[in-house]
C-alpha positions in Angstrom: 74.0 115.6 41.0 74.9 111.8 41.5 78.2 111.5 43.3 80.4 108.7 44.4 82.3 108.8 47.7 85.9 106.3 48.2 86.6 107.5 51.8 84.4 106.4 54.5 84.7 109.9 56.7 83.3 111.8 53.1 81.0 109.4 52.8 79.3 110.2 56.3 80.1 114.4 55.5 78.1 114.4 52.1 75.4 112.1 53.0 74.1 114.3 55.9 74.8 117.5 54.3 73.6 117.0 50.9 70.8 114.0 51.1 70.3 112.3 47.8 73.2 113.0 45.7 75.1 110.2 47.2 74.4 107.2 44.9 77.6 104.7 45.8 80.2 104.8 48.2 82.8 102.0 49.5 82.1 98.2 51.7 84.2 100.0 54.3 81.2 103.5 54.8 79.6 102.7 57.9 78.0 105.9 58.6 75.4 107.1 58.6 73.9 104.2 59.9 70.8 102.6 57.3 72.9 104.3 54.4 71.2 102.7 51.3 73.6 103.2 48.6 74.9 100.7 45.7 78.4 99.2 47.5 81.4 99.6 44.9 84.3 97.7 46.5 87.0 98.5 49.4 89.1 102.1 49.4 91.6 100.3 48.0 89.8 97.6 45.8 87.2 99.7 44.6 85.2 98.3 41.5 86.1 100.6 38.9 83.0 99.1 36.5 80.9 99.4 39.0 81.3 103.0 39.7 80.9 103.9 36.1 77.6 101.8 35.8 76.4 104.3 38.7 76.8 107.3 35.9 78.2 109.7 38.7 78.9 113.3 38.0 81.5 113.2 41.0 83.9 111.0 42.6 85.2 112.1 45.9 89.0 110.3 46.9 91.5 110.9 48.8 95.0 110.8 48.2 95.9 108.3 51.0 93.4 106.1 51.5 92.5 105.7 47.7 95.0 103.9 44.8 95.9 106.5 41.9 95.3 104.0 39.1 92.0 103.4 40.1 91.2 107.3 40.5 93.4 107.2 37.3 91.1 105.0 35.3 87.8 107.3 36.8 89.0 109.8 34.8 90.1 107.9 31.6 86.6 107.1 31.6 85.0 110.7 31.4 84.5 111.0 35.1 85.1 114.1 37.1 87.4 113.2 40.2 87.8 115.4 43.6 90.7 114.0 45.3 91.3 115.4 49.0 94.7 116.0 51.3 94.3 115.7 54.8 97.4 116.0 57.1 95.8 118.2 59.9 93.0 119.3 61.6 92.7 122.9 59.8 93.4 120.8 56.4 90.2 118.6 56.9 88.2 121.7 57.3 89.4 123.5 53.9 88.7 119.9 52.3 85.7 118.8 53.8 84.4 122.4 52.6 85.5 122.1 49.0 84.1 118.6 49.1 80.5 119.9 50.3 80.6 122.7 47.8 81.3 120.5 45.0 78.3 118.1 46.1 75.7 121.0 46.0 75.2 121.2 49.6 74.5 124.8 50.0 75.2 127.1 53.0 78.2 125.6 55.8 76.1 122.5 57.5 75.7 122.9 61.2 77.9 119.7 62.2 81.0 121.6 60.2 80.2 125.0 61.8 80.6 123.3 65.5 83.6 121.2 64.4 85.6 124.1 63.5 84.5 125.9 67.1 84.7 122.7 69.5 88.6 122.6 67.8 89.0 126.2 68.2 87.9 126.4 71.8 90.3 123.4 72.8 93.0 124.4 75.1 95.4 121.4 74.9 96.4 120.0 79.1 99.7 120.3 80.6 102.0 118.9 80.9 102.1 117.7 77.6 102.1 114.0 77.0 103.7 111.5 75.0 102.6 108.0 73.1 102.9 105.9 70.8 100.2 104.7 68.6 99.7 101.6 66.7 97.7 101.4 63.7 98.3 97.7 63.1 99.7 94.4 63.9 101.6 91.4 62.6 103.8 93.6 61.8 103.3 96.9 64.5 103.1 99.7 62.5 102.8 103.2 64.5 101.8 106.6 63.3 104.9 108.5 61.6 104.9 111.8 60.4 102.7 114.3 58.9 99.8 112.2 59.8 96.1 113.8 60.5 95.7 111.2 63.6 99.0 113.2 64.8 98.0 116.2 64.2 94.4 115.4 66.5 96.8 114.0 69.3 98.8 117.2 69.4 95.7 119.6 69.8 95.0 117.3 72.6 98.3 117.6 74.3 99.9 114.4 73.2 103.2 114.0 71.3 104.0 111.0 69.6 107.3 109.5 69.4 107.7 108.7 65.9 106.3 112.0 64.6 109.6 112.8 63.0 110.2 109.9 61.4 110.9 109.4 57.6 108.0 107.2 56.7 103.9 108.1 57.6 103.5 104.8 58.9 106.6 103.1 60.0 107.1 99.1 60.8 108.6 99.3 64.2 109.3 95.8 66.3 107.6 95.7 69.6 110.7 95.7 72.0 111.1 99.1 70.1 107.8 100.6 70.9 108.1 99.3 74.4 111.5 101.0 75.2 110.6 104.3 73.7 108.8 104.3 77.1 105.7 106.3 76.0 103.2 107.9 78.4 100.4 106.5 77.1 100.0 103.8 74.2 97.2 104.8 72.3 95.4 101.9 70.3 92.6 102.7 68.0 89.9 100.5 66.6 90.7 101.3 63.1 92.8 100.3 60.9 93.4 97.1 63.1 90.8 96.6 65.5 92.5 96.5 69.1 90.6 95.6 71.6 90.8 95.3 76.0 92.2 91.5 74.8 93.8 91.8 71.4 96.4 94.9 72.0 97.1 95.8 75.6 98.7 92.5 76.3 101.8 93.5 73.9 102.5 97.2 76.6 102.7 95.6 79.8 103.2 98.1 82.3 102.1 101.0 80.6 98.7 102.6 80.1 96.8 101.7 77.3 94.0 103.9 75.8 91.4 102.5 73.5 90.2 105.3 71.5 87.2 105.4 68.5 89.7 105.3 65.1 86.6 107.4 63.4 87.4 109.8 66.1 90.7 110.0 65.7 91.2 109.7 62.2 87.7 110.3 60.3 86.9 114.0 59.3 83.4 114.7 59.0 81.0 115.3 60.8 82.8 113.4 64.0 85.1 116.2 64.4 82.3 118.0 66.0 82.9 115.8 69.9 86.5 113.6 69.0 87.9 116.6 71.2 85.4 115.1 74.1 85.6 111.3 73.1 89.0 111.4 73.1 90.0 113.4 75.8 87.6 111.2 77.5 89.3 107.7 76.4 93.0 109.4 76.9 91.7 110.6 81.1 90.2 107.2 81.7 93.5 105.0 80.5 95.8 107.7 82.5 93.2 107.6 85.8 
C-alpha cells in the first residue's frame, strides 16, 4: 500500500498508525516530527504531477481544506481518492476510522481508542461561555457555522458568536468582533499565526486565549489531550 495524504491532521493519523505506507504528503504536514516523505505541494497547491510520479494506491483529502479540481484530476489519472467530512467531533472519529481502514492499519490504534474516551468523559463547565475566534487577519475572519473548531469549543463549554451565521468562515470588521462583547477571544496559531504580540492588541479589554490550532482544529491523534490543552489555555486567559 503506498498512500498520499493532502491534510496535515491525516497525515500525522496514518503515519503512526500504519508506518510505511505513507509515501508523500503536503509542505504544510508537520507531524510526526522527522517525517521523511517526498513533499508534493501546499493543501491547496498541491503538485498534481508530483503525486502521480509517487504511483500511490491512495489519496487521502478532505473536502475543505483540499481544491476539487485537483482531487478531480487525481482521479482522471487512474488514482483512487478518499476524500473526508469533518464538521464535529463524532464526525472526525467515523472519518479518521475509515481513513485508517482504508490505509491497512489493522485493529483501532491506541491514540484513536483514548480520543474517543477523553471526549466522551468530558463534562463541559458552567456557566457556559462565549467567544469569538479569529482564524485570520487583514481581513478578520472568525469561525462561522458548522465548523469542527466550533463543534471542539462547544464540548468545552464555549459558544461562539457567529455560530449561526450563513458563511463557515465569515469576514467580519474588527469594531464588529469587539462589540459582540465576547467572553473570551480565542486566537489560534493556525491558520494565521497569532501570537502574545500579533493579535491581542486588536481586543483591548477582553481576555485573549492563545490556544494550539492542531488542537483545536486537527483530528488525529491530538484529539487524544485538546480536551486538556485547551481547557488548559481557555482557564489560564480567563484566570
Amino acid at each position: 500500500m503506498r498512500v498520499v495524504s493532502l491534510v496535515p491532521s491525516l497525515t500525522e493519523a496514518v503515519a503512526v498508525s500504519a508506518p510505511g505506507v505513507l509515501v508523500g504528503a503536503t509542505d504544510w504536514c508537520t507531524h510526526p516530527a522527522g517525517l521523511a516523505v517526498t513533499r508534493v505541494g501546499g493543501t491547496k497547491n498541491p503538485q498534481v504531477d508530483e503525486v502521480l510520479a509517487l504511483a500511490p494506491d491512495l489519496v487521502v483529502a478532505n473536502e475543505e481544506e483540499n481544491r476539487a479540481p485537483d482531487l478531480d484530476a487525481l482521479r482522471a489519472a487512474g488514482v483512487d481518492v478518499l476524500v473526508t467530512e469533518v464538521r464535529d467531533v463524532p464526525q472526525a472519529f467515523e472519518e479518521l476510522a475509515r481513513v485508517l481502514d482504508a490505509c491497512g492499519a489493522g485493529p483501532r490504534p491506541a491514540w484513536l481508542r483514548d480520543a474517543e474516551a477523553a471526549w466522551a468523559r468530558l463534562t463541559a463547565p458552567e456557566p457556559r461561555l462565549t467567544a469569538v475566534v479569529p482564524i485570520w487577519r487583514r481581513p478578520w475572519m472568525v469561525l462561522g457555522r458548522a465548523t469542527f473548531a466550533g463543534d471542539v469549543l462547544a464540548r468545552l463549554g464555549v459558544d461562539h458568536r457567529y455560530a449561526d451565521h450563513a458563511d463557515r468562515y465569515p469576514r467580519v470588521p474588527l469594531d464588529a468582533l469587539r462589540a459582540a462583547a465576547p467572553d473570551v477571544v480565542v486566537l489560534p496559531d493556525e491558520p494565521y499565526r497569532f501570537t502574545a504580540d500579533d493579535g491581542p492588541e486588536a481586543f483591548e479589554g477582553l481576555p485573549c486565549a492563545l490556544v494550539s490550532g492542531r488542537h483545536l482544529t486537527w483530528y488525529g491523534p491530538s484529539l487524544a489531550e485538546a480536551p486538556r490543552v485547551l481547557g488548559e489555555a481557555l482557564r489560564a486567559a480567563l484566570g
